[in-house]
C-alpha positions in Angstrom: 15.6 3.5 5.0 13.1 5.6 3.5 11.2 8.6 5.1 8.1 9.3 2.9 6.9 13.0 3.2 3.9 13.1 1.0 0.7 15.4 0.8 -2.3 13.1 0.2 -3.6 12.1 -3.6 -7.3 11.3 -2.8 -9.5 13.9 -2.9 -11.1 15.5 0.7 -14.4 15.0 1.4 -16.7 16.6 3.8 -17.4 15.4 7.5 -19.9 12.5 7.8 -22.3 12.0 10.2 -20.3 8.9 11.9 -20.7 8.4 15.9 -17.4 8.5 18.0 -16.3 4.8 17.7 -15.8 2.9 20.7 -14.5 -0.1 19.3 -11.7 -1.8 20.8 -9.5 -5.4 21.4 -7.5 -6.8 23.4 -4.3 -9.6 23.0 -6.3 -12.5 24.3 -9.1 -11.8 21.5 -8.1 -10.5 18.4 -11.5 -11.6 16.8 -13.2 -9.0 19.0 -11.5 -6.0 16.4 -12.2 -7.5 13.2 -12.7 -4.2 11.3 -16.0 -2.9 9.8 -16.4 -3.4 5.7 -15.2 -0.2 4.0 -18.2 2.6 4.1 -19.7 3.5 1.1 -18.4 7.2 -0.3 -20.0 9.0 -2.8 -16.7 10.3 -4.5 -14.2 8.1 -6.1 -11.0 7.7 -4.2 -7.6 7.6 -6.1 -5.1 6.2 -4.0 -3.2 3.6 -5.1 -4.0 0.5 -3.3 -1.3 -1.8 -4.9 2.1 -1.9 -4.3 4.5 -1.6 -6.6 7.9 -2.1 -4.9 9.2 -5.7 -4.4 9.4 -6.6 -1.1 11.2 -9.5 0.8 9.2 -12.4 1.9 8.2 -12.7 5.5 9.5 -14.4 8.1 7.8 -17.5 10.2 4.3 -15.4 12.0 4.1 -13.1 9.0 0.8 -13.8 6.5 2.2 -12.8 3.0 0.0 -10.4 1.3 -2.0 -9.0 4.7 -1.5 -5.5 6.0 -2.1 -5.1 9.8 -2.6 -1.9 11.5 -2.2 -0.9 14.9 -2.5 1.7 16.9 -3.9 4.1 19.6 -7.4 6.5 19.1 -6.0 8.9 16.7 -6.3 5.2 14.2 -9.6 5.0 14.9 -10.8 8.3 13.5 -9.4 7.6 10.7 -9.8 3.8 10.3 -12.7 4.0 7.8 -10.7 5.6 4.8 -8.1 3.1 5.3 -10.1 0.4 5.2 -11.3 2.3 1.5 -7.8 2.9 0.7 -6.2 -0.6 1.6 -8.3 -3.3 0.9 -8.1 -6.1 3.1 -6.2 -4.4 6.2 -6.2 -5.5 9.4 -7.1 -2.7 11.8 -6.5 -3.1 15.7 -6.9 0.4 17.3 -7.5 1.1 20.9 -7.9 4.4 22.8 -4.9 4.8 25.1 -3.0 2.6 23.9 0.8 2.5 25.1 3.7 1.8 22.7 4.5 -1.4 25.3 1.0 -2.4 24.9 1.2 -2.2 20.7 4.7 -4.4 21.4 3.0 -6.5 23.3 -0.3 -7.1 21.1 2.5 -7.6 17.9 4.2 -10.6 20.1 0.9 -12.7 20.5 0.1 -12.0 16.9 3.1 -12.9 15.6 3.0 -15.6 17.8 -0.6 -17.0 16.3 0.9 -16.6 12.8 -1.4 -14.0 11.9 0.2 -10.8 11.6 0.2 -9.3 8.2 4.0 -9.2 5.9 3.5 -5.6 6.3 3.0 -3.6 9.8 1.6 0.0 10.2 3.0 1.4 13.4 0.6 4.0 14.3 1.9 4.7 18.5 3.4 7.3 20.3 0.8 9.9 21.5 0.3 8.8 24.9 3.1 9.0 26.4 6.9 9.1 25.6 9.3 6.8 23.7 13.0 6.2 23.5 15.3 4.5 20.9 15.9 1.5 23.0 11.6 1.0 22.8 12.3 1.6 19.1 14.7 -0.9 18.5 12.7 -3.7 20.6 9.6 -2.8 18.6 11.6 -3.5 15.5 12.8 -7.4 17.3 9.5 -8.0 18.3 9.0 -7.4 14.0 11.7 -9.5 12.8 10.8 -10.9 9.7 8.1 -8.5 8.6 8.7 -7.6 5.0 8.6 -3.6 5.9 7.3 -1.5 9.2 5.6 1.8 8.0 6.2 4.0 11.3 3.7 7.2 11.5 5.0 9.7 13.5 2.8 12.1 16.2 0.9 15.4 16.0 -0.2 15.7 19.7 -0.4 18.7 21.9 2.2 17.2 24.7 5.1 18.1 25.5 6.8 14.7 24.3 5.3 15.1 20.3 9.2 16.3 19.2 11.2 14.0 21.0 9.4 10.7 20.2 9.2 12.3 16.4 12.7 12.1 16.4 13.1 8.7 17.7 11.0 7.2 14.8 13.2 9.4 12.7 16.2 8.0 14.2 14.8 4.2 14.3 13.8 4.1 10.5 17.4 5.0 9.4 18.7 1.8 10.9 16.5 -0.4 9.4 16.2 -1.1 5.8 13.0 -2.0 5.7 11.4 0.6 8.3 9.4 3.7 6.3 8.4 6.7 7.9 5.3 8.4 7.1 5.5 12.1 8.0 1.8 13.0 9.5 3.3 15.8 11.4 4.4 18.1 9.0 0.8 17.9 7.3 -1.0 18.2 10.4 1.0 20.8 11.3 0.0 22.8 7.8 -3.4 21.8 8.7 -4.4 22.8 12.1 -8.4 23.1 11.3 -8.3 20.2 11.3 -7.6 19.2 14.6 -10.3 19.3 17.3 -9.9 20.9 20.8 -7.1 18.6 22.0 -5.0 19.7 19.1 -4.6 15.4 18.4 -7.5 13.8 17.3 -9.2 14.9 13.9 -12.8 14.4 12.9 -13.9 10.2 11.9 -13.8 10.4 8.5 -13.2 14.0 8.1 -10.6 15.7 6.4 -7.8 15.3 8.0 -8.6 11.1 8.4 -8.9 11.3 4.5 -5.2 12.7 4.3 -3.9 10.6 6.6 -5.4 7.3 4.9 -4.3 8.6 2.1 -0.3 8.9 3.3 -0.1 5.4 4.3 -1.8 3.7 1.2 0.2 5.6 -1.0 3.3 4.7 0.9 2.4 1.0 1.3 2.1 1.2 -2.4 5.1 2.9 -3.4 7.8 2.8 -0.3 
């Protein structure tokens, strides 16, 4: 188990002028989501994209080498910097969605043998989430090489407890990582609109976040 609590290495840029994204997919149609191209930025970006640790092959449904994302709206605000920070992911973000729904979407890719060795687990701000969800999350990933879990910085009154399930769920699996958004947010709050959840596409807060998970994909 490792639980990665890191401040973010690339450097924040300014707000863009980026539309809300309405993009979307469902289980049926995977093809729908495939990700836009990483947007242009005109400052360089430091993250380390590559990883560095040495990770156990996959299991049968896995694709070695692929990263795939997935996760509710909060993802999407920030899915562009990702896509900059870790080339080749596969992002899959949908407003609304349920933990049991992000379960269920992992199932039929896993199923088509096309879900990337390594998993980012971005779920958990719509509604509450116990240990036992954890731990069938973590069957349903069987065989991936490692599960980065990012935990929740929502104004509801279940941000806490599901914060310390994936606290709790990363420490029984050895190759479960925990990125800690919420104590940055949390040092952050400007950066958070109205809702006190979602922060601005491609603003500063996306840029931090991004930045967590490639670092910890290429050094957890």
């Amino acid at each position: 188990m490792l639980v990665v609590a890191l401040t973010a290495t690339a450097a924040i840029i300014g707000l863009t002028d980026s539309p809300a994204w309405t993009r979307g997919d469902t289980a049926s149609a995977l093809a729908q989501n495939p990700g836009r191209p990483p947007p242009t930025r005109s400052a360089p970006r430091t993250v380390p994209t590559t990883t560095t640790s040495t990770l156990p092959p996959p299991g049968p449904g896995f694709v070695a080498g692929r990263v795939t994302a997935i996760g509710d709206s909060v993802m999407i605000d920030y899915q562009d910097p990702l896509q900059a920070d870790v080339p080749g992911v596969v992002v899959t973000a949908s407003v609304g969605r349920q933990w049991g729904e992000g379960e269920t979407l992992i199932q039929f890719l896993k199923a088509a043998d096309a879900l990337g060795a390594e998993v980012v687990v971005a779920l958990g701000t719509n509604g509450p989430i116990t240990d036992t969800d954890f731990d069938t999350m973590m069957a349903s990933l069987h065989g991936a090489s490692r599960v980065v879990f990012i935990n929740v910085h929502v104004d509801q009154p279940w941000q806490d407890s599901n914060n310390a399930v994936l606290a709790r769920g990363v420490a029984r699996y050895p190759n479960a990582v925990l990125v800690d958004w919420a104590s940055l947010a949390a040092q952050n709050p400007g950066w958070f609109g109205g809702d006190g959840t979602h922060i601005a596409i491609d603003g500063p807060g996306a840029t931090a976040l991004a930045a967590m998970v490639a670092t910890t994909l290429a050094n957890g």
